[in-house]
N, C-alpha and C positions, 0 to 999 in steps of 0.2 A: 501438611503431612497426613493429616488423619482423611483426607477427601482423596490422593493418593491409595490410601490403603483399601478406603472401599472402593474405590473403583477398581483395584486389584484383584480385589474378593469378588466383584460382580462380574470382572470377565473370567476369571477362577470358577464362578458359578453357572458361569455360561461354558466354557468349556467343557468342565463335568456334564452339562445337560445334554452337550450335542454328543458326548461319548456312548452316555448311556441309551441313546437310541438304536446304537448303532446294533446289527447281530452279525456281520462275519467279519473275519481279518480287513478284508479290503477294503469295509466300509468304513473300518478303525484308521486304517494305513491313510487312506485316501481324505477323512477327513482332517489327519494329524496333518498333513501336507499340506492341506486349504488353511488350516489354524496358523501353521507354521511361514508359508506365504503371506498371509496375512500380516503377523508380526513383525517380519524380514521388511516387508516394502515398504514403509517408513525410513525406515534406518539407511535403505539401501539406497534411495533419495537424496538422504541430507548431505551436505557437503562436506566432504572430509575439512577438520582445522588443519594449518599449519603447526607441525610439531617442534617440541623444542625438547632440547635434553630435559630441562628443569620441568616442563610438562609430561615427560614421559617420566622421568622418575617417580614425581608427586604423583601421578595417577598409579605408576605400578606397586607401588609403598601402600596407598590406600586404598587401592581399589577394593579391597576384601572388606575393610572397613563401610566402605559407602554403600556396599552392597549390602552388608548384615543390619545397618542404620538405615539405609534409605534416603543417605545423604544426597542430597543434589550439588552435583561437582562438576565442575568443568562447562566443558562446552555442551549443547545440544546432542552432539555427538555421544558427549562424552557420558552422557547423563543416561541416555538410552541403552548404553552399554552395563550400566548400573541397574535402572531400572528391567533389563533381559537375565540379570542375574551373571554378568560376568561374560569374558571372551567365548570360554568354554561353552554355555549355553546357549550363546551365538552359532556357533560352530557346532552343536548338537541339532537346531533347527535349520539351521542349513542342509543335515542330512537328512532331516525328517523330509524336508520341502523338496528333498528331490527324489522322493520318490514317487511323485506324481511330475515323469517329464513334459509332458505335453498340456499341463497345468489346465488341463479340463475335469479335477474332481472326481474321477473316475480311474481306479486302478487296471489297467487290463494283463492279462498273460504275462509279457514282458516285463512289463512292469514289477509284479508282483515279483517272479525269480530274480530282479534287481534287488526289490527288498529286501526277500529271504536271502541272499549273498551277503546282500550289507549288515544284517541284523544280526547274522554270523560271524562278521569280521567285528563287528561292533563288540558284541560278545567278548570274541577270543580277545579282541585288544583291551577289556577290562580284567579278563583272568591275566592275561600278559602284567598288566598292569602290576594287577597287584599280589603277583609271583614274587615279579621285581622288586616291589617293597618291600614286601616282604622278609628276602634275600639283604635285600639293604640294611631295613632292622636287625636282621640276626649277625649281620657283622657290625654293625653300629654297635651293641650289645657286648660280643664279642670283644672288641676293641675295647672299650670300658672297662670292662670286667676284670680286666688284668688290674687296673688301676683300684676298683672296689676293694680287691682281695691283694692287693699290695704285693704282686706279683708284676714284673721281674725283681722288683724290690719296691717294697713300702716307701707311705709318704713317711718324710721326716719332718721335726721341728726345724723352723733355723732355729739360730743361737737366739736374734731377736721374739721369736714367740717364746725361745724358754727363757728366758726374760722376765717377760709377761706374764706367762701362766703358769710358770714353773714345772713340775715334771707332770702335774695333770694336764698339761696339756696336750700330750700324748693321746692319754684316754679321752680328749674331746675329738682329737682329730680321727681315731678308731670308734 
């Protein structure tokens, strides 16, 4: 695990070095595209496993887990998807890596208005995003709320907690 982590940190540090050379958009765009090809064609290589229910649940169950741990899980496959930080992450450099189509390192014209399109919709579909949650949380909230404040009507004791606690137990449950 710990030779894992640095080598983590030394392409992390490699990364950072080839950004900070860079001075316009396109030599940012263009190199995040060569990084992100880079990373992609390993993966996009290996041989898919044969799935199974009992494989697809265990990894959807923990995959959050193996990612914040660093656990080594599954198949080759499966590991590399841990090791990229998740599907999502995948599917983020996928869009980075296309935006150099002609995968010659170089952004031109067309290219670039691809970008700026996508980096847009990228955008709006985070604000969408997290509208929607937003929206979610405050009826999530909502819904609740009737219950905190014991509206349409209060929780009550059964018979068996007043039993139990006798008439404080009211004021434990308030």
């Amino acid at each position: 695990p710990v030779r894992r982590r640095q080598s983590a940190a030394a392409a992390s540090a490699e990364l950072n070095n080839r950004f900070q050379k860079k001075n316009t958009v396109r030599e940012l765009v263009a190199d995040g595209a060569v990084a992100a090809r880079e990373w992609l064609m390993p993966f996009a290589n290996m041989e898919t496993p044969r799935y199974t229910m009992r494989d697809a649940i265990v990894f959807g169950l923990f995959v959050d887990w193996a990612i914040a741990l660093n656990l080594p899980v599954g198949s080759d496959f499966h590991r590399y998807i841990i090791r990229s930080g998740g599907m999502e992450q995948l599917r983020f450099l996928l869009v980075v890596a296309q935006f150099d189509i002609d995968a010659n390192g170089k952004i031109d014209d067309m290219e670039f208005e691809l970008y700026e399109k996508h980096a847009d919709e990228s955008i709006n579909e985070a604000v969408t995003f997290s509208s929607n949650l937003a929206v979610v949380g405050a009826l999530m909230l909502g819904l609740t709320h009737y219950i905190t404040l014991g509206r349409p009507s209060p929780y009550v004791l059964s018979p068996a907690s007043k039993d139990l606690f006798g008439e404080a137990g009211q004021d434990i449950l308030w």
